[in-house]
BAKE-532165 format. One record per residue: x, y negated, z of N, C-alpha, C, O, CB in turn; residue in one letter. Coordinates in steps of 0.2 Angstrom, whole numbers, plus 5000, padded with zeros to 4 digits. Glycine has a CB too. Layout:
BEGIN
XYZXYZXYZXYZXYZA...
//
This chain:
BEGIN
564246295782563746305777563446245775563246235769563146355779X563346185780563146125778563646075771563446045765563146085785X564046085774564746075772564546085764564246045760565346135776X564746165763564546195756563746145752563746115746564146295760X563346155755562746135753562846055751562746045746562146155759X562946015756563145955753563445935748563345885744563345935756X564045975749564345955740564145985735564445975730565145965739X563746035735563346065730562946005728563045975723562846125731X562445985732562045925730562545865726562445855720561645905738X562845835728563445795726563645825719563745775714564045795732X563745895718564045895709563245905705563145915699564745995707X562745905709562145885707561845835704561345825700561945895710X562145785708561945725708562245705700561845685696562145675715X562945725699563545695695563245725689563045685684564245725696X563045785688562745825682562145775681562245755675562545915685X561645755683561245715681561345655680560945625675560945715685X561845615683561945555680562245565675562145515671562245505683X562445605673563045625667562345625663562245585659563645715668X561845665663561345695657560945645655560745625650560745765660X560645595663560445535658560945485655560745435652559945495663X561345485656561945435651561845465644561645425639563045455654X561845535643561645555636561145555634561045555627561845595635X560445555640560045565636559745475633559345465628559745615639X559945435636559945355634560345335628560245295623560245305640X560845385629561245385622560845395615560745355611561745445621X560645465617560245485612559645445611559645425605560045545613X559345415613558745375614559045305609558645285604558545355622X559545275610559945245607560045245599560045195596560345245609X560145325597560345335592559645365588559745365582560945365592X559245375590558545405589558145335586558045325580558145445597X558045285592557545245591557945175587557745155582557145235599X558645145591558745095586559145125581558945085577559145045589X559645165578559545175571558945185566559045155561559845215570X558345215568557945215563557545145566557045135562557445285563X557645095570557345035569557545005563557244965560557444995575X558245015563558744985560558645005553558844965549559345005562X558345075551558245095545557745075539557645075533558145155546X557345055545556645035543556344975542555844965539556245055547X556844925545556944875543557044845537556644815533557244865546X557944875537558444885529558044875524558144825521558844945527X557544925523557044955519556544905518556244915512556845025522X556144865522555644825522555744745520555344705517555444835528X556644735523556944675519557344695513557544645509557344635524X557344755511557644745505556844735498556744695493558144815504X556244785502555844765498555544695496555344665491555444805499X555544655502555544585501556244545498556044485497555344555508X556644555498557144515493557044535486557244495482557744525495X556744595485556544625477556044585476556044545472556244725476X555644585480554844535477554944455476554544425473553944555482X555544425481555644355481556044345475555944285472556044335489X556644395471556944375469556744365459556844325455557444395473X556344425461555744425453555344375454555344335449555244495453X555144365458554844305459555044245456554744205452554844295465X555444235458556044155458556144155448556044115444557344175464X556344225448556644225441556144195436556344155432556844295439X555244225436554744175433554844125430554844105424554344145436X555044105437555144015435555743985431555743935428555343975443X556044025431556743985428556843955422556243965419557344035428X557043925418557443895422557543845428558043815430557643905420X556843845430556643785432556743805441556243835444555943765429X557443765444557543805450557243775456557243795462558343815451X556843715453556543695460555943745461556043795465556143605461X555543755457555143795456555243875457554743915457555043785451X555743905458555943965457556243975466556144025469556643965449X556543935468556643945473556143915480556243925486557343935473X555543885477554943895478554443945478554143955483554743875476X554543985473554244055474554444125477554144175478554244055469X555144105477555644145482555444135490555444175494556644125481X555344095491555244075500554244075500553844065505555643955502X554144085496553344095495553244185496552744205500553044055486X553544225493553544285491553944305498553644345502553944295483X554744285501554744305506554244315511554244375514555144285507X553744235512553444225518552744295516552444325520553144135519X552744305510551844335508552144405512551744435515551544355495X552944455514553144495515553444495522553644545525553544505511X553344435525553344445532553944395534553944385540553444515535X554544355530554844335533554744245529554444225525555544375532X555244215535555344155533555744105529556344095531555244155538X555444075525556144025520556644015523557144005519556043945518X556744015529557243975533557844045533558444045534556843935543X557544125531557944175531558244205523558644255522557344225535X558144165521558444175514558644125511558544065512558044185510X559144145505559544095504559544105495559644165492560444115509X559344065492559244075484559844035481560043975482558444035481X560244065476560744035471560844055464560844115462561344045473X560944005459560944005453561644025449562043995451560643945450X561744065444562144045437562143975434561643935434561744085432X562843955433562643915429562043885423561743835422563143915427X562143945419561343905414560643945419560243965416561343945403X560743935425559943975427559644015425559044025425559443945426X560044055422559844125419559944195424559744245422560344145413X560044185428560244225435560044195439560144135439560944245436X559744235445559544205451559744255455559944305452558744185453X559844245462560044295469559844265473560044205474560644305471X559344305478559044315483559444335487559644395486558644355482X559844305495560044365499559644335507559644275508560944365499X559444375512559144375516559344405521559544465521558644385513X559244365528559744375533559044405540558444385540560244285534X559144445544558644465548558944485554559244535552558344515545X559044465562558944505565558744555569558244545572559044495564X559144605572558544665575558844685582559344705582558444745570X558444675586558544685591558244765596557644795597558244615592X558944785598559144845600558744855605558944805608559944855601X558244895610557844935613558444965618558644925623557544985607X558645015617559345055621560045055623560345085627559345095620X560245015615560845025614561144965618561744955619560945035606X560544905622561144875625561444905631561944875633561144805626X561144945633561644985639562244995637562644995642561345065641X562445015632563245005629563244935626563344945620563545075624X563144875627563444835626563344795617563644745615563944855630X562844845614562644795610561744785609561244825608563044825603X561944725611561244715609560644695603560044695604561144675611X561044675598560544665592561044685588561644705591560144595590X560944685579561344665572561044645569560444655569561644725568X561244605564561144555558561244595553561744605551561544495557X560644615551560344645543560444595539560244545540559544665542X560944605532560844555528560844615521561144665520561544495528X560144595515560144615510559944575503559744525505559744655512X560044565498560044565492559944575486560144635484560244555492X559644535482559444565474559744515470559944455472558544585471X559644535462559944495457559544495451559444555448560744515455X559244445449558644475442558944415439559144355442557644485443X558844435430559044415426558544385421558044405422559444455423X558544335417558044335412558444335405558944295405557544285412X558244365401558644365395558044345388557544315389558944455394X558344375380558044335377557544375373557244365367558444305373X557344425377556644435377556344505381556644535385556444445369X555844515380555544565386554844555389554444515387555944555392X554844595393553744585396553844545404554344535407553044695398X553144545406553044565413553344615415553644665412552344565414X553244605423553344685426552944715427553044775429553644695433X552344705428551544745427551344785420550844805419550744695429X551844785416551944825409552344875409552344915404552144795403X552844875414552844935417552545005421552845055422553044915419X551944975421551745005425551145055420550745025416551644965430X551045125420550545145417549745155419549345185416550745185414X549645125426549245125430549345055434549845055437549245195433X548945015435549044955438548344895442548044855439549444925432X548244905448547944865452548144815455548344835461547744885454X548144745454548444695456548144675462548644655466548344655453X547144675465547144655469547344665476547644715476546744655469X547444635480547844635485547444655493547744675498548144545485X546544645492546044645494545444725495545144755499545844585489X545544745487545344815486545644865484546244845482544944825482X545444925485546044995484545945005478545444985474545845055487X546545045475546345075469546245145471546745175475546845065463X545645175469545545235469545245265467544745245464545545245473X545445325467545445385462544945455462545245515463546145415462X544245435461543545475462543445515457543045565458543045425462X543845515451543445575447543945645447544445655451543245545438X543645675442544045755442544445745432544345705427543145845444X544945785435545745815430545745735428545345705424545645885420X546245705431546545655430547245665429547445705433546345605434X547645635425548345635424548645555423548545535417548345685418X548945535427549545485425549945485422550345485427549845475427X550345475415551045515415551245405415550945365412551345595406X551745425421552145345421551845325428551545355431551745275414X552245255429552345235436551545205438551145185433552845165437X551245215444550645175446550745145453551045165458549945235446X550445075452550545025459549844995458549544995453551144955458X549644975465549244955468549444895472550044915473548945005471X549344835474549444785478548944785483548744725484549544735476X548744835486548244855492548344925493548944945491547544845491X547744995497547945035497547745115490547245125486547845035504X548145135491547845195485547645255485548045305486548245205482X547045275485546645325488546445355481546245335476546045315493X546745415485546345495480546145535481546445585482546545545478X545345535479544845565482544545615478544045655481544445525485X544645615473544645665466544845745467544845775472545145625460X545045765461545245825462545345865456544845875452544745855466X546045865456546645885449546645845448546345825443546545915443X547145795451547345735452548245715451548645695455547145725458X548245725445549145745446549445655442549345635436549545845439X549845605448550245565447550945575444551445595449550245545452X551145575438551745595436552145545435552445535429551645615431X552345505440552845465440552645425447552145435450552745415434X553245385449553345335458552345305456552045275451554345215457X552245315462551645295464551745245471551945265476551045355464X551645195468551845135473551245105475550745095471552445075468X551245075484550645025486550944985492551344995496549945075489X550644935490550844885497550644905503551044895508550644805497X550044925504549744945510549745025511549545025517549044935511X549845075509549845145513549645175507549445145501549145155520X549645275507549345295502549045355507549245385512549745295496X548245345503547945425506547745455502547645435496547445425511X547745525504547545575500546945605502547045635508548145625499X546445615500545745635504545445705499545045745501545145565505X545745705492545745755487545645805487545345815492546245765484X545745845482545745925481546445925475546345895470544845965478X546945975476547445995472547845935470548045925464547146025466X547945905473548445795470549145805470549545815475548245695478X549345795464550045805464550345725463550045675460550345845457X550945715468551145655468551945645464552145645470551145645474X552545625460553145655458553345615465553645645469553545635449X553245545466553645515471553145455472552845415468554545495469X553145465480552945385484553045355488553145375493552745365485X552945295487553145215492552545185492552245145488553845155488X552445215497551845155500552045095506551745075511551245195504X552745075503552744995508552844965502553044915504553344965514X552844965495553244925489553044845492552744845497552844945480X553244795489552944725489552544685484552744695479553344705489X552044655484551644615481552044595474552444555474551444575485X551644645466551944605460551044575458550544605459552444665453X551344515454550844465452550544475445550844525442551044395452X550044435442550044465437550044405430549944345432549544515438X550144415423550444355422549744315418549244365419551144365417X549444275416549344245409549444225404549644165403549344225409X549244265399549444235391548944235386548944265381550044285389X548344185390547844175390548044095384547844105378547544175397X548244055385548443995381548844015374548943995369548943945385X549144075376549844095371549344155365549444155359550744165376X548844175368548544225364547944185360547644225356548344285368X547744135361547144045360547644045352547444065346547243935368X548344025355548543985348548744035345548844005339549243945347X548744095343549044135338548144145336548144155330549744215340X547544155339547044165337546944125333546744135327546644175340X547044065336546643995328547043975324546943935320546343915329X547944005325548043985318548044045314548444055309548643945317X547644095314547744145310546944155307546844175301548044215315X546444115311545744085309545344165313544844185310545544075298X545644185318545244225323544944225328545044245334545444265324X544644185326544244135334543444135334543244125329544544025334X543244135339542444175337542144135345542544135350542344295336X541544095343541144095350540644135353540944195353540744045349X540044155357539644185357539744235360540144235364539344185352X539544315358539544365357539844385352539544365346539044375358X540344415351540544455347540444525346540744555350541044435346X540044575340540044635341540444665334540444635329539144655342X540744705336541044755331540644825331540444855336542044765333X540544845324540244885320540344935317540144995319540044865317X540844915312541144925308541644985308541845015314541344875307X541945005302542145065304543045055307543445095308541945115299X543244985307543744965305543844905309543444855308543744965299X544444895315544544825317545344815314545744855314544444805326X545344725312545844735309546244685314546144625314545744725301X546644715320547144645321547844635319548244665322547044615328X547844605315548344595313548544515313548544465308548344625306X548744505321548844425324548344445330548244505332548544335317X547944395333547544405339546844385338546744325336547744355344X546244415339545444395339545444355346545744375351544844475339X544944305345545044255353544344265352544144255346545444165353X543944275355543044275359543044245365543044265370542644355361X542744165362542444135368541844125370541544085370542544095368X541744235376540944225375541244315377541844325379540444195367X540744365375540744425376540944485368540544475363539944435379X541444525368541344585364541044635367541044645373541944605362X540744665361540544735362540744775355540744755350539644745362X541044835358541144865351540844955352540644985357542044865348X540844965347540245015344540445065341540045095337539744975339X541145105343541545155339541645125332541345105327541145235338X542345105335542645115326543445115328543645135334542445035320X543845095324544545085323544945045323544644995322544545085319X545545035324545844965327546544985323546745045324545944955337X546744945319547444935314547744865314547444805313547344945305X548444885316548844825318549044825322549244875325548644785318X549344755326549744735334549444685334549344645329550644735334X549144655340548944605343548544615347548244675349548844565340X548244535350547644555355546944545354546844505350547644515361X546544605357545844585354545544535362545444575367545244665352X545544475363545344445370544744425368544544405363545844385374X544544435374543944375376543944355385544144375390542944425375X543544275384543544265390542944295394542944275400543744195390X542544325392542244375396542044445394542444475390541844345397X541544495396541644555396541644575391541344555386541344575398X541944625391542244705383541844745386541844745392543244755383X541344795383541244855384541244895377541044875372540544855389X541444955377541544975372540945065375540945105379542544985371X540445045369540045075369540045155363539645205364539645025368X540445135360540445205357541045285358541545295362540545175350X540645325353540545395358541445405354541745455357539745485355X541845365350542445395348542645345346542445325340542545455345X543145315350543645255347544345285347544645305351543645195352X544545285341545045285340545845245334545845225328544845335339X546445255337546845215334547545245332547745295333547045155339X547845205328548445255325548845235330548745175333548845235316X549545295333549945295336550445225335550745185339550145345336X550445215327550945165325550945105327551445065328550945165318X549845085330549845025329549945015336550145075339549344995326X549844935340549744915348549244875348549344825345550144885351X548844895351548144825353548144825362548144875366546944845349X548244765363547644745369547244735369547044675366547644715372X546744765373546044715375545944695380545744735384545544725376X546144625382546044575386545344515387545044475383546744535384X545244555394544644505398545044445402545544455406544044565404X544744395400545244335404544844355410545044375416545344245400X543944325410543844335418543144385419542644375423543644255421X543244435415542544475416542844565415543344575414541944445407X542544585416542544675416542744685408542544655403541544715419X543244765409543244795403542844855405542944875411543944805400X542444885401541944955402542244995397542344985391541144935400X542345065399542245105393541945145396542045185401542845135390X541145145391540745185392540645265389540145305390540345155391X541045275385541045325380541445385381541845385385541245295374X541145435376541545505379541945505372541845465367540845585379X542545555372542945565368543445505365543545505359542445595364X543645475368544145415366544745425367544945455372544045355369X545245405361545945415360545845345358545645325353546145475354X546245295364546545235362547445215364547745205369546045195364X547545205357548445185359548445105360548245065356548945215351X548745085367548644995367548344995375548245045378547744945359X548344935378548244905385547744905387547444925382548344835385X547344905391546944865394547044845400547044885405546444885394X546944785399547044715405546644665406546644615403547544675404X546344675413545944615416546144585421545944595427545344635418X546644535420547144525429546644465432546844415434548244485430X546044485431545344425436544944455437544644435442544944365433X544644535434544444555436544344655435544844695434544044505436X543744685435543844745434543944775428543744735423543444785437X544244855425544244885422544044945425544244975430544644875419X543344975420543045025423542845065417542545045412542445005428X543245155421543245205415542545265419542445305423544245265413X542245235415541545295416541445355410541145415411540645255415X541645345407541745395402541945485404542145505410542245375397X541945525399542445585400542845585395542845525392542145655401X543345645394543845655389544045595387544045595380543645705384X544345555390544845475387545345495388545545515393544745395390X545845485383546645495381546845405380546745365375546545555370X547245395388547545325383548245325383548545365387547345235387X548545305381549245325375549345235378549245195373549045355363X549445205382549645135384549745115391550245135394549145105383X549345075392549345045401548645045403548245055398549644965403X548345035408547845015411547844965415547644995420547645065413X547944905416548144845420547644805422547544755418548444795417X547244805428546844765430546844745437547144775441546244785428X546444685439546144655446546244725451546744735455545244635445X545744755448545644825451545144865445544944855440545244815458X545244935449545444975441544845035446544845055452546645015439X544445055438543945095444543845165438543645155433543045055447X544145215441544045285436543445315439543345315445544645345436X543045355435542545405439542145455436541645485437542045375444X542645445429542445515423543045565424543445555428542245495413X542845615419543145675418543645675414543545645409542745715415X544445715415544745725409545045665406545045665400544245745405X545345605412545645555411546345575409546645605414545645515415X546645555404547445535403547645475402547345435398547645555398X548145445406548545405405549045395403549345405408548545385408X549445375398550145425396550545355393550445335387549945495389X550945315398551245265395551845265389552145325389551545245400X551945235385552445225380552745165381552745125385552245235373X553045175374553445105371553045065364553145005363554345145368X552645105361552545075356551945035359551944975356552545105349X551445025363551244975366551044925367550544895368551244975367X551944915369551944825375552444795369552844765371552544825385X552344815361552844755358552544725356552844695352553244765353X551744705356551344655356551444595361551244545360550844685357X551644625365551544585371552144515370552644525368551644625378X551744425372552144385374552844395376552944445380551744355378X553444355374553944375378554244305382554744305386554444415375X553744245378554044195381554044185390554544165393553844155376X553244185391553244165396553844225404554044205409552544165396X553944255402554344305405555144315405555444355409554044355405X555544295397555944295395556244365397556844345399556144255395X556144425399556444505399556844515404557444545405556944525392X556244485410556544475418556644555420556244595419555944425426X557444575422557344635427557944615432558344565431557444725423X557844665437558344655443559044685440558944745437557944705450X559444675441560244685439560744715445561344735445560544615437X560244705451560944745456560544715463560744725468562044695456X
//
């Protein structure tokens, strides 16, 4: 009977070393594949933000592959991990970026790490925007959240934050990739999301502060002081430059171009409205855009990339973008509804019609 009992224990023993062999396996395939997954995913988002990056510059490649090794490090890796190469006319840049990851379980079978390598390819062509004009909701700071306090808000188009993005509102529907570098929370009531990525990478934002100066004075729309619009009627047709503060007061906007100033916009009246046909921006170079007013239908931009844009209003309808520092909603009955006829105002020199190709 000893006999018996002993070699029971013995196919006992076998059965168990057998179960932990598999179950280290599994561990293997659990923990370093998804190390492995998560990675892929984190250097590929940093080769997207290094290699848009680089493209800026071009074609100026000292510069460009300065910004690639700047954009890598802002994402966690190091210059020495990427490798930047040009087209003959500098019209093409590639990013490819090398990483490796070291295996947890899997070296019990005898491999211990793999070398992740990923890549992008962005183009510039002979004309086009920024990449934050893509976007129909946009917070650049890197520092504050964008977030989403008031009630029936609607997105329709992509929304990025370069911090984190909170929704604390209620009837809150994101119709389009809602993208954040830091995390996304939802603290709401009823928030619809279509799709999101809360690891995206850091996008910058541009200047066309010098470029919008010269088309103002030679067109003789150049104003110091305070400037207040009244009237029932703004005409831009070319660019209004205010070195100093606008206020406008309900009225009308005809044409394509920018209305800038280098400090604050607040738009005080109860119904501002514009033809679908036309495009305006209003550009705060370093001060707050306000809209204080109820009932507004505006087709066209608003962009502060220095500092806030803030919708206190209710029932505002914008048929454009919303692009700022940081971006603060906390009225009623917001729409956001991106297009096309919008951004054909926009500069195309400084950016020549950079997108990613592969």
């Amino acid at each position: 009977m000893r006999n018996v009992l002993n070699n029971e224990k013995g196919a006992t023993t076998i059965v168990v070393a057998i179960a932990i062999v598999w179950i280290v396996a599994l561990c293997a395939l659990v923990v370093d594949v998804g190390l492995v997954v998560i990675e892929k995913q984190n250097l590929q988002y940093a080769v997207d933000a290094a290699t848009l990056a680089a493209a800026q510059e071009l074609p100026d490649q000292i510069a460009a592959t300065a910004a690639a090794e700047e954009y890598a490090g802002l994402n966690g890796y190091s210059a020495d991990s990427i490798t930047v190469t040009y087209n003959a006319d500098a019209t093409e840049v590639e990013v490819e970026a090398q990483n490796p990851v070291q295996f947890f379980f899997a070296p019990a079978f005898g491999m211990d790490s793999t070398n992740l390598v990923r890549s992008a390819t962005a183009q510039i062509g002979s004309s086009g925007y920024h990449a934050v004009f893509d976007y129909a909701l946009f917070s650049g700071s890197t520092s504050k959240d964008l977030i989403l306090n008031g009630e029936n808000m609607v997105v329709n188009g992509k929304t990025h934050t370069n911090n984190y993005l909170r929704l604390n509102g209620k009837n809150i529907a994101l119709n389009g990739i809602a993208e954040a570098v830091d995390g996304i929370k939802i603290n709401g009531q009823n928030i619809s999301i279509s799709e999101q990525d809360p690891d995206h990478f850091v996008i910058d934002m541009p200047d066309y502060k010098d470029i919008i100066k010269a088309q103002a004075q030679a067109s003789g729309n150049y104003y110091t002081g305070t400037k207040i619009f009244n009237g029932p009627m703004i005409d831009v047709t070319g660019s209004i430059y205010v070195d100093g503060k606008i206020i406008v007061n309900g009225t009308n906007f005809n044409g394509v171009g920018f209305l800038f100033a280098t400090g604050e916009i607040i738009f005080n009246g109860k119904s501002l409205n514009q033809s679908s046909s036309d495009a305006v921006a209003v550009y705060s170079e370093n001060d707050k855009i306000i809209l204080n007013g109820a009932d507004i239908d505006f087709d066209g931009i608003l962009y502060s990339p220095k500092n806030e844009i803030i919708l206190n209003g209710d029932d505002i309808d914008i048929k454009g973008r919303v692009i700022g520092k940081t971006v603060i909603m906390n009225g009623k009955n917001i729409t956001i509804t991106a297009g096309s006829e919008e951004t054909k105002m926009l500069p195309v020199e400084s950016m020549g019609g950079i997108k990613l190709i592969k």
